[in-house]
PDB file of N, CA, C and O in Angstrom:
ATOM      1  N   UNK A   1      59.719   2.525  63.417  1.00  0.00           N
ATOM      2  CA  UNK A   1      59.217   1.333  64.078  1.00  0.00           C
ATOM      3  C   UNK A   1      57.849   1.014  63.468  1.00  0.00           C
ATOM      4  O   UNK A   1      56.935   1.829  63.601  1.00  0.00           O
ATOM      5  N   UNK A   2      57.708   0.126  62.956  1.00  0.00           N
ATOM      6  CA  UNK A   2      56.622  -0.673  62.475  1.00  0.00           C
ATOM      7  C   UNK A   2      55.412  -1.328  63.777  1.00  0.00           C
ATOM      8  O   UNK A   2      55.620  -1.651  64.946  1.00  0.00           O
ATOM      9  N   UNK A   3      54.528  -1.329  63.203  1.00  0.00           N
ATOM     10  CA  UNK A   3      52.918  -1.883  64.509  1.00  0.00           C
ATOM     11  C   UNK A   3      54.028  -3.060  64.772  1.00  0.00           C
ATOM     12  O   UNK A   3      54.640  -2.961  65.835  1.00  0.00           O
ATOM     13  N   UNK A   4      54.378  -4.241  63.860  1.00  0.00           N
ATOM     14  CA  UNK A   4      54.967  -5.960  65.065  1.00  0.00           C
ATOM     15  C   UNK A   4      56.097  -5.395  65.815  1.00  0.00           C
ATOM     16  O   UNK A   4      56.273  -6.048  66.844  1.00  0.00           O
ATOM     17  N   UNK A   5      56.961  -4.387  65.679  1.00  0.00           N
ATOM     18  CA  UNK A   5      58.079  -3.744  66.167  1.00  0.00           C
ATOM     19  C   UNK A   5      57.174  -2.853  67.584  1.00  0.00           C
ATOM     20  O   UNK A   5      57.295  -2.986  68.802  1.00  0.00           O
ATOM     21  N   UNK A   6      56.534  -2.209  66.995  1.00  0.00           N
ATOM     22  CA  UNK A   6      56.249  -1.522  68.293  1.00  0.00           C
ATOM     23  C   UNK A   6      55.022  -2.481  69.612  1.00  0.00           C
ATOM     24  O   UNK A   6      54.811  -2.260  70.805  1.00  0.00           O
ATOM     25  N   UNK A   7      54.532  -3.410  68.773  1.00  0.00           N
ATOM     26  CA  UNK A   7      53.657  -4.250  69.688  1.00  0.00           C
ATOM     27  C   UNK A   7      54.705  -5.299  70.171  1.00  0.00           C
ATOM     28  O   UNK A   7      54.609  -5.354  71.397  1.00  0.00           O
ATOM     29  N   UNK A   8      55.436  -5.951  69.829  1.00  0.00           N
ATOM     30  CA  UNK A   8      56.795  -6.652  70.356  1.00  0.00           C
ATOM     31  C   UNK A   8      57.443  -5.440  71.865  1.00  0.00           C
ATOM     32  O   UNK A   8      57.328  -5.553  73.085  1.00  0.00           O
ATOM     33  N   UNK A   9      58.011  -4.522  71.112  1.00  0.00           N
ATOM     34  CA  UNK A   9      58.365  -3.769  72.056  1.00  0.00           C
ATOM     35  C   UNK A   9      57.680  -3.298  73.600  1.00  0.00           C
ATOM     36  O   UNK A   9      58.266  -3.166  74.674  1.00  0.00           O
ATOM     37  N   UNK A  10      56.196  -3.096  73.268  1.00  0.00           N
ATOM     38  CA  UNK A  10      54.959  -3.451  74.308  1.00  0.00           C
ATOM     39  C   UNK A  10      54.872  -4.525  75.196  1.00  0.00           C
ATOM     40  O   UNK A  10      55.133  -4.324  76.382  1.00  0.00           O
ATOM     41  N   UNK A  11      54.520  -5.724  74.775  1.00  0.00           N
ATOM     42  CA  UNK A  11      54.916  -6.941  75.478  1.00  0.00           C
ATOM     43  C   UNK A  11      55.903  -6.836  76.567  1.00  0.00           C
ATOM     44  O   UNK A  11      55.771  -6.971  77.783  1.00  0.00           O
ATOM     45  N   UNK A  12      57.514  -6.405  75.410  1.00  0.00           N
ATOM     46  CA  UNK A  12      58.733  -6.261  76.798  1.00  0.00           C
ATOM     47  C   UNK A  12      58.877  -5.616  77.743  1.00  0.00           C
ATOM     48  O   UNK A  12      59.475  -5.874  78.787  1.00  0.00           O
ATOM     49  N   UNK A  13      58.251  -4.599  77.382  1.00  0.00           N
ATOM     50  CA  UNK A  13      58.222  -3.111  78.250  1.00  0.00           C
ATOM     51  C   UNK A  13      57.077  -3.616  79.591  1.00  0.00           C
ATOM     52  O   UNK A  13      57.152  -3.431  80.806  1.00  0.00           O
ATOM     53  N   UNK A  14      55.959  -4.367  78.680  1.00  0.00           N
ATOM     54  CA  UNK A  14      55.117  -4.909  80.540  1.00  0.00           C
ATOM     55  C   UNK A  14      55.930  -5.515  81.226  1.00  0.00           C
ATOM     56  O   UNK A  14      56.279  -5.134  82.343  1.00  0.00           O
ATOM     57  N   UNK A  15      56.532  -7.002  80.399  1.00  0.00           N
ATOM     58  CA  UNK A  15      56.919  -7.499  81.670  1.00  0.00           C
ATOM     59  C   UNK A  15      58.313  -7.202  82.372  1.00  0.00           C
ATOM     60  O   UNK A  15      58.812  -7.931  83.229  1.00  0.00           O
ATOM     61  N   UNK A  16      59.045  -5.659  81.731  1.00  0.00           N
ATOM     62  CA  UNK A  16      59.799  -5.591  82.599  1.00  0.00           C
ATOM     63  C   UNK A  16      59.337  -4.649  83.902  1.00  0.00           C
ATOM     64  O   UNK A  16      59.869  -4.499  85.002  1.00  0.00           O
ATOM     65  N   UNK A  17      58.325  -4.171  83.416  1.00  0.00           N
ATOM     66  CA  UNK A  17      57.522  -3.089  84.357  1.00  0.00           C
ATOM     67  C   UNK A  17      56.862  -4.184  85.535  1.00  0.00           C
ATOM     68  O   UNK A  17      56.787  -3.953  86.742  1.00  0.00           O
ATOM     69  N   UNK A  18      56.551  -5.044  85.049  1.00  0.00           N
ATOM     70  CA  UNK A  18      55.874  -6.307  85.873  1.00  0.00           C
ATOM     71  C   UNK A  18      56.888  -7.000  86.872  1.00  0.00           C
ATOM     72  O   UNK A  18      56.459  -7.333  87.977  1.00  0.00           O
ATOM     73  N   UNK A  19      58.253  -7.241  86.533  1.00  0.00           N
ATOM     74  CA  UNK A  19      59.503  -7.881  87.139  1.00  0.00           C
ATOM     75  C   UNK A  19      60.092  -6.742  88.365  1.00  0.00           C
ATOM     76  O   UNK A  19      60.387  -7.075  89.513  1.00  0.00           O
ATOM     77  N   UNK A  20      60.183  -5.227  87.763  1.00  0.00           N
ATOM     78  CA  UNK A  20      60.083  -4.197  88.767  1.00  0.00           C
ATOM     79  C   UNK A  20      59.506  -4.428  89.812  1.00  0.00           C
ATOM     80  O   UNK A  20      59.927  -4.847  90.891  1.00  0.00           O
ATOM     81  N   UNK A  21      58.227  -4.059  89.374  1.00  0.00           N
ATOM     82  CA  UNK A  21      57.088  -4.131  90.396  1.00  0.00           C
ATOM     83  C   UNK A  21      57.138  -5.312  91.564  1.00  0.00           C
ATOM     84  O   UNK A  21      56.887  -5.589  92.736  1.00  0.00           O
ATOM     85  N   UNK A  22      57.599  -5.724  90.454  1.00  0.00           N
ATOM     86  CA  UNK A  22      57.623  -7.646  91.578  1.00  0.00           C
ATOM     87  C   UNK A  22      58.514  -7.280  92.776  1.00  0.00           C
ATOM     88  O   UNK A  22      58.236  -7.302  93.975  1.00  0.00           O
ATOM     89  N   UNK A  23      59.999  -6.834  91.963  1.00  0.00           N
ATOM     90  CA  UNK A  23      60.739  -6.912  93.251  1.00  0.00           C
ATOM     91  C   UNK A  23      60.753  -5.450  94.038  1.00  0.00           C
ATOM     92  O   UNK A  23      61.427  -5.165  95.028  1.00  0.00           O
ATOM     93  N   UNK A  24      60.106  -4.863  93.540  1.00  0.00           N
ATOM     94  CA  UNK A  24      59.633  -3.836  94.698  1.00  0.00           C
ATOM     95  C   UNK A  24      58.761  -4.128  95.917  1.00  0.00           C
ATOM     96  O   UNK A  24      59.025  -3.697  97.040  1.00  0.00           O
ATOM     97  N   UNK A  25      57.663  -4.919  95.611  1.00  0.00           N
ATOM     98  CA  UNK A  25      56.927  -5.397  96.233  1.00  0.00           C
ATOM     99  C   UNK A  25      56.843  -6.137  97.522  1.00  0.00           C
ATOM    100  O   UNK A  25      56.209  -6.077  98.575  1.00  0.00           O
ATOM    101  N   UNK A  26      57.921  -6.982  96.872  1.00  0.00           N
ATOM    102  CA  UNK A  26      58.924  -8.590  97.776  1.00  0.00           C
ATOM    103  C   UNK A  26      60.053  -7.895  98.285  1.00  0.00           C
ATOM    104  O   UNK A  26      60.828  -8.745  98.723  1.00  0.00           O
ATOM    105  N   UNK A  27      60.690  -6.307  98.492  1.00  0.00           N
ATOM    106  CA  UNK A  27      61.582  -5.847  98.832  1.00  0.00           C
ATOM    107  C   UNK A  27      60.522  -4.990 100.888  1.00  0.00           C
ATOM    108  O   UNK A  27      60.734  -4.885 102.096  1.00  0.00           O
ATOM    109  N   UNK A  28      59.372  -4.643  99.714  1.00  0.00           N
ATOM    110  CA  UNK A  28      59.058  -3.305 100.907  1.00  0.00           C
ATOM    111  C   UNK A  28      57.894  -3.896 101.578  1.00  0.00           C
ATOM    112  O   UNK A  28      57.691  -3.561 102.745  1.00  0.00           O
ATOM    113  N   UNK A  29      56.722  -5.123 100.736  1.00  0.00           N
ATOM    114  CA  UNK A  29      55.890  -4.930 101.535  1.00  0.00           C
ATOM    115  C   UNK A  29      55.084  -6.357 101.889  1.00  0.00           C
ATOM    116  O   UNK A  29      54.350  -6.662 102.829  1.00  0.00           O
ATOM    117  N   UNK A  30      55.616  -7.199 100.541  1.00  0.00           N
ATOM    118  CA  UNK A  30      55.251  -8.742 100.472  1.00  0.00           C
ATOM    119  C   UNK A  30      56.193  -9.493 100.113  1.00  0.00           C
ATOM    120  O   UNK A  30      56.378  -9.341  98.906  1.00  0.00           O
ATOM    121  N   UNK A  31      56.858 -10.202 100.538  1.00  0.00           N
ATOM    122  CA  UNK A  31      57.767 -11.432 100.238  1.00  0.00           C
ATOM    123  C   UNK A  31      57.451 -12.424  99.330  1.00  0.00           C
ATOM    124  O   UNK A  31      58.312 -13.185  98.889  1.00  0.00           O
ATOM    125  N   UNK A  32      55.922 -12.494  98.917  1.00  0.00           N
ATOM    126  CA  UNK A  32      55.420 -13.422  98.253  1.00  0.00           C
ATOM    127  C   UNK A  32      54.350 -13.094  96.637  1.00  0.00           C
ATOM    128  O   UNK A  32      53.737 -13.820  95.854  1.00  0.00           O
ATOM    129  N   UNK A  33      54.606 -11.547  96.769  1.00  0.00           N
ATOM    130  CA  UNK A  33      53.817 -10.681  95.980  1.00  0.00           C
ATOM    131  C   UNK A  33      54.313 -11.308  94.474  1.00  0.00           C
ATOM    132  O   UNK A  33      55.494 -11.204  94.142  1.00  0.00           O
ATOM    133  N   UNK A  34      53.598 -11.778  93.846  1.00  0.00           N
ATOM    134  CA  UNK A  34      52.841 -12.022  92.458  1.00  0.00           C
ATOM    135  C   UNK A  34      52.678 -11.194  91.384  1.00  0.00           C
ATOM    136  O   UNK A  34      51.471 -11.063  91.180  1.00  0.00           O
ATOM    137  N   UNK A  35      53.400 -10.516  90.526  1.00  0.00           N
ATOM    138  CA  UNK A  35      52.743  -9.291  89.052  1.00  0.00           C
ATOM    139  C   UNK A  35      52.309 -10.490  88.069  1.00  0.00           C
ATOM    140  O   UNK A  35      52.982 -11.519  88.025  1.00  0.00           O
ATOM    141  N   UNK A  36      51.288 -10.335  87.373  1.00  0.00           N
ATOM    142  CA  UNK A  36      51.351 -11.164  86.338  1.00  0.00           C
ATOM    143  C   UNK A  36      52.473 -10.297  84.979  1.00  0.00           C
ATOM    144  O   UNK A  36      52.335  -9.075  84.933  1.00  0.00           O
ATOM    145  N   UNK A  37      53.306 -10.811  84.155  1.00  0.00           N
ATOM    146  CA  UNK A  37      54.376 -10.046  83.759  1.00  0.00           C
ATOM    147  C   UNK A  37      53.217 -10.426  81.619  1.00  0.00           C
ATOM    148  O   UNK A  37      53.747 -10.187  80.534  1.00  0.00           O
ATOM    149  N   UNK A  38      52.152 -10.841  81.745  1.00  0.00           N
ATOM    150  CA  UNK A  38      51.981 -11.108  80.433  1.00  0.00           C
ATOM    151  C   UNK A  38      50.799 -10.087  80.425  1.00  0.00           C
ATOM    152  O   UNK A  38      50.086  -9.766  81.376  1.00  0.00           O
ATOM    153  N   UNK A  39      50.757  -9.633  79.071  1.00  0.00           N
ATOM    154  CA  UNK A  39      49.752  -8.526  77.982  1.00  0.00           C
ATOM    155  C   UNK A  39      49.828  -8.954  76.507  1.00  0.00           C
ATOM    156  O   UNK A  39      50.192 -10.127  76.421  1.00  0.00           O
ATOM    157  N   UNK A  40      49.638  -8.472  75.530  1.00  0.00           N
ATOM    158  CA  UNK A  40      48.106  -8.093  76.227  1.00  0.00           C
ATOM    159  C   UNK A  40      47.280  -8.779  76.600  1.00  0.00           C
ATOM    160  O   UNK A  40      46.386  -8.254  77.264  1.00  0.00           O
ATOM    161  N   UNK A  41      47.246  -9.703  76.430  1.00  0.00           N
ATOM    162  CA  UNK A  41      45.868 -11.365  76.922  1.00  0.00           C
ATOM    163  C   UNK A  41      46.466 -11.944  78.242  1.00  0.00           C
ATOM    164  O   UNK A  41      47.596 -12.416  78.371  1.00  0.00           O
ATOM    165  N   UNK A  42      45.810 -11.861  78.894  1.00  0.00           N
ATOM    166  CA  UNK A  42      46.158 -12.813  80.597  1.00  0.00           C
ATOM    167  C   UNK A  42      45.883 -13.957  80.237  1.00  0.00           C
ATOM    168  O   UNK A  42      44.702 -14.076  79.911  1.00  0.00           O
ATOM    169  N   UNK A  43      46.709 -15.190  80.129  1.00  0.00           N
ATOM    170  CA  UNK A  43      45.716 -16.920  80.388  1.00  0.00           C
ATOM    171  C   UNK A  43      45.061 -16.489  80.937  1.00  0.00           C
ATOM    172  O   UNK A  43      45.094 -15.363  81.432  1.00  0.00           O
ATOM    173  N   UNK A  44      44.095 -17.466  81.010  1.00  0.00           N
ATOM    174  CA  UNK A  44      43.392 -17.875  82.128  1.00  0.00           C
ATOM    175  C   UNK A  44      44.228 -19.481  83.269  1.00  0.00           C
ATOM    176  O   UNK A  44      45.046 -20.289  82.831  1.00  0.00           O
ATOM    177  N   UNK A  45      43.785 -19.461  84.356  1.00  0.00           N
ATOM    178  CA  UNK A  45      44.244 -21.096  84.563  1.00  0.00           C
ATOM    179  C   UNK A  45      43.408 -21.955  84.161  1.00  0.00           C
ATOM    180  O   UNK A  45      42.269 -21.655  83.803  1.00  0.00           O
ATOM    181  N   UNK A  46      43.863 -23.103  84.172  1.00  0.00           N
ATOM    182  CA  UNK A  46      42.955 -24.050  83.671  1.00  0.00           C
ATOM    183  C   UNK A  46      43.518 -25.251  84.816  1.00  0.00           C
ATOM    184  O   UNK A  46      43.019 -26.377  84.824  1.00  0.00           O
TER     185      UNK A  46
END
């Protein structure tokens, strides 16, 4: 695996860790709970 292979692979791996989290969240403790699912740079809003 090459650095764009393994930094690609990074990216996916957050936001499936992020999509988890989500519906763990909205399962046990918030219905409305929010992960941000992006890395490495967060937007900002604008």
């Amino acid at each position: 695996m090459d650095i764009d292979e393994l930094h690609a692979a990074q990216v996916r791996w957050r936001a499936e860790q992020a999509a988890s989290l989500q519906a763990y969240l909205r399962r046990s403790t918030n219905p409305e709970a929010v992960v941000d699912p992006n890395w490495p740079i967060i937007p900002t809003a604008e």
